[in-house]
matplotlib code that plots the C-alpha trace (Angstrom):
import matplotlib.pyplot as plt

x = [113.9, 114.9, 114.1, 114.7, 114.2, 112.3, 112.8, 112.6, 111.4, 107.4, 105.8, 109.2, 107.0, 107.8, 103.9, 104.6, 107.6, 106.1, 103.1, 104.9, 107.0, 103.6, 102.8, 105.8, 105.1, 107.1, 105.1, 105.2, 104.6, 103.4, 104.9, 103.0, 99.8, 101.7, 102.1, 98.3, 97.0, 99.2, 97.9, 94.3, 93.2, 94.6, 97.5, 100.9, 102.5, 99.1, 99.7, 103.6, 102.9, 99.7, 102.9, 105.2, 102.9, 100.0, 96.1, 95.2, 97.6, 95.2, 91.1, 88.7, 91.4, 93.7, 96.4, 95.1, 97.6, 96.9, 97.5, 101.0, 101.9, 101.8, 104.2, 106.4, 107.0, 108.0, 110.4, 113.1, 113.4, 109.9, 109.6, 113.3, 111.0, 107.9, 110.3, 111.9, 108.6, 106.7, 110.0, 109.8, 106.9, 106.5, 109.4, 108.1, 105.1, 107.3, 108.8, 105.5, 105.0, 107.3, 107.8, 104.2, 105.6, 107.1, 111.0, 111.1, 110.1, 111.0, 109.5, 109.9, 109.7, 108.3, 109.3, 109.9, 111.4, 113.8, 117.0, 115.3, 114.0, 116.7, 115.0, 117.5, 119.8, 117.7, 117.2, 119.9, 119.2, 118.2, 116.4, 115.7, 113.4, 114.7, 112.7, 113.2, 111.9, 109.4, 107.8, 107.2, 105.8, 103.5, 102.5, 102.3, 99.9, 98.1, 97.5, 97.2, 95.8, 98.4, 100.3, 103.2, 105.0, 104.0, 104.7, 108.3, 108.5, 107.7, 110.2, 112.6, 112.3, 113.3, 116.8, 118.6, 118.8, 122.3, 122.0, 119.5, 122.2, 125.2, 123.4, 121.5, 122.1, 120.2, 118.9, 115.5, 115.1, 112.0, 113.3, 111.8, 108.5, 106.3, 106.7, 110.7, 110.2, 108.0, 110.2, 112.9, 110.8, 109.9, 113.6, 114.5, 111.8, 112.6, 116.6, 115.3, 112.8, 115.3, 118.1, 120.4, 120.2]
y = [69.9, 68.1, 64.7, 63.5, 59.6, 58.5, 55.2, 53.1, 49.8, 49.6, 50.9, 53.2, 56.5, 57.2, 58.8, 61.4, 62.8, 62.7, 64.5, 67.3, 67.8, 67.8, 70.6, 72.6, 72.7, 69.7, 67.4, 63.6, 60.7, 57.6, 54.9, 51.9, 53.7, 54.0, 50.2, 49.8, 51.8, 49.8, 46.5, 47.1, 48.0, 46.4, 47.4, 46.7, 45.4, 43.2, 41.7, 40.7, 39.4, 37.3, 36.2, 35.2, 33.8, 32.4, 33.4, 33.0, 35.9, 38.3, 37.8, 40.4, 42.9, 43.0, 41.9, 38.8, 38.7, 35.9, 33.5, 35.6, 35.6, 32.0, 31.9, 34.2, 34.0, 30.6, 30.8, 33.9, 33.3, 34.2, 37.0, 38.8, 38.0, 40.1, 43.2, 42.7, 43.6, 45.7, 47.7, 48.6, 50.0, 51.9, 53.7, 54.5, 55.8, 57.9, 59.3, 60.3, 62.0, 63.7, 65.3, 67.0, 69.3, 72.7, 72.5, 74.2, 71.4, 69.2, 65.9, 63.5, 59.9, 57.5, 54.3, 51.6, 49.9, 52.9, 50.5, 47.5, 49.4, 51.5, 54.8, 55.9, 56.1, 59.4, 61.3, 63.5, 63.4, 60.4, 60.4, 57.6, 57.4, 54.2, 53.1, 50.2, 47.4, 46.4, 49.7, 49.4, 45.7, 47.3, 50.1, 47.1, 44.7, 47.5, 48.7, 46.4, 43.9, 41.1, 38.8, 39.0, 36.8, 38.4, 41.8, 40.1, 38.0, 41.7, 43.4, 41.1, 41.1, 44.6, 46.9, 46.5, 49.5, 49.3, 49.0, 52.3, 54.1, 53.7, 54.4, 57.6, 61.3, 62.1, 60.0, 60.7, 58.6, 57.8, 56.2, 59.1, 60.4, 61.4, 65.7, 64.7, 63.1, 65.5, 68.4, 66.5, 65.4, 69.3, 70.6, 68.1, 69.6, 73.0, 72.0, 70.8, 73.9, 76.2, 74.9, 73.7, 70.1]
z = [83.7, 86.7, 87.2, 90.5, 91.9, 95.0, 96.6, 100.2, 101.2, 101.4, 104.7, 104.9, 104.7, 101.4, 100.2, 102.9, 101.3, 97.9, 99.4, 100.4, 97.4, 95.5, 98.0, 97.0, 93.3, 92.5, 89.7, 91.6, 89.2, 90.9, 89.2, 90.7, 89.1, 86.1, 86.0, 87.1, 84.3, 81.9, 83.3, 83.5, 80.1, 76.7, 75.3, 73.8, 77.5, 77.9, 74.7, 75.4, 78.7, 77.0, 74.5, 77.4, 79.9, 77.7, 77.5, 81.4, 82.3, 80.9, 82.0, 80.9, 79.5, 82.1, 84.3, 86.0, 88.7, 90.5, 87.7, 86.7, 90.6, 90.8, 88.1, 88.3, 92.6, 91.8, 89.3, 89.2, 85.2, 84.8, 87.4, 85.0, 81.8, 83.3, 85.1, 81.6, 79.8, 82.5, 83.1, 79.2, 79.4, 82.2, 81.4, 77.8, 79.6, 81.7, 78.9, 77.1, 81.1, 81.1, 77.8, 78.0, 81.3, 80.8, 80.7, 84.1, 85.6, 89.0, 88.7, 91.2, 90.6, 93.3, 92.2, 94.3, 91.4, 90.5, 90.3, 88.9, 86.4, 85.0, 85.9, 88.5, 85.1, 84.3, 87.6, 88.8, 92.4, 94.1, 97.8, 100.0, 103.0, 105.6, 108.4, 110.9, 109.9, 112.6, 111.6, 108.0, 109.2, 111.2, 108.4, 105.5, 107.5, 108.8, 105.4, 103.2, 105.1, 104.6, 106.9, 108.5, 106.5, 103.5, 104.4, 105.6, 102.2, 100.4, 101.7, 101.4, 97.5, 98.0, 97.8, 101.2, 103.4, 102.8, 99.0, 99.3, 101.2, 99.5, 96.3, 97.4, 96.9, 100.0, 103.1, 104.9, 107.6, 109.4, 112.7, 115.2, 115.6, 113.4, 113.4, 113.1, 109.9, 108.5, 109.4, 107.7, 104.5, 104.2, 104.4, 101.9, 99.6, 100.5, 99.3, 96.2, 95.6, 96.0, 94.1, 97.4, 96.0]

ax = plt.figure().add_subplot(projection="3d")
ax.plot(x, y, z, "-o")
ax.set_aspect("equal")
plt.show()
């Protein structure tokens, strides 16, 4: 099996390149619904963050993140104690993932936590996409509706570009137009197909 780690500042384009490897064959595991699933029903991570954060963090069996935001974007303690437990158990859920696919395998991980978490520790290949970024601004406001200085306050919670680089296998970037990119996200996944990376 090869496990192989997706990652790139929100808005950087990463969905497209996951889209195409799950064209090629190549089993893609979202790991923000991952997270979603284990924060919306109740569970063993609902029940430590209910320990750490007290009983308004959870309201009608799951996450209620506007009471754990207000905590945690406040305080960098608190925000390390819920990576600490939400990090846990995503990647036990991964695990479980994973170890129901046939051993021939390529699973790609996109996971825009992949260094915070620990993950990148199991995937042999690591890919980034980079993009300017006025353009993943433009993408995150656009698409999620937010502010500006949210979108800029979001993405600067997030790895560097520099940080991404230096600690990548392979570099997609997403700084031309639109049938450039694609063209490079699809040789990429070609590469990785066919053995090449």
């Amino acid at each position: 099996m090869r496990l192989i780690g997706l990652c790139g500042k929100s808005g950087s384009g990463k969905s497209v390149f996951a889209g195409i490897c799950g064209e090629k064959g190549i089993v893609v595991i979202d790991c923000d619904k991952v997270y979603a699933e284990l924060v919306s029903s109740p569970g063993e991570c609902l029940e430590e963050i209910k320990k750490e954060f007290g009983e308004g963090s959870v309201k009608d069996g799951a996450l209620n993140r506007e009471y754990v935001a207000g905590i945690v974007f406040s305080d960098k303690k608190k925000l390390e104690s819920l990576n600490a437990i939400t990090h846990k158990h995503i990647l036990a859920r991964l695990c479980e993932l994973v170890s129901g696919l046939p051993e021939e395998s390529k699973v790609l991980f996109d996971a825009p936590t992949l260094f915070e978490s620990g993950l990148y520790m199991q995937c042999e290949l690591i890919v980034s996409v980079i993009a300017p970024e006025k353009e993943c601004l433009k993408r995150i406001t656009e698409r999620d509706r937010i502010s500006v200085d949210k979108a800029k306050a979001r993405l600067a919670s997030q790895k560097s570009d520099e940080f991404l680089i230096a600690n990548s296998d392979v570099v997609i970037y997403n700084d031309a137009d639109l049938g450039s990119f694609v063209s490079a996200c699809e040789q990429t996944a070609a590469d990785i197909c066919g053995g090449i990376l």
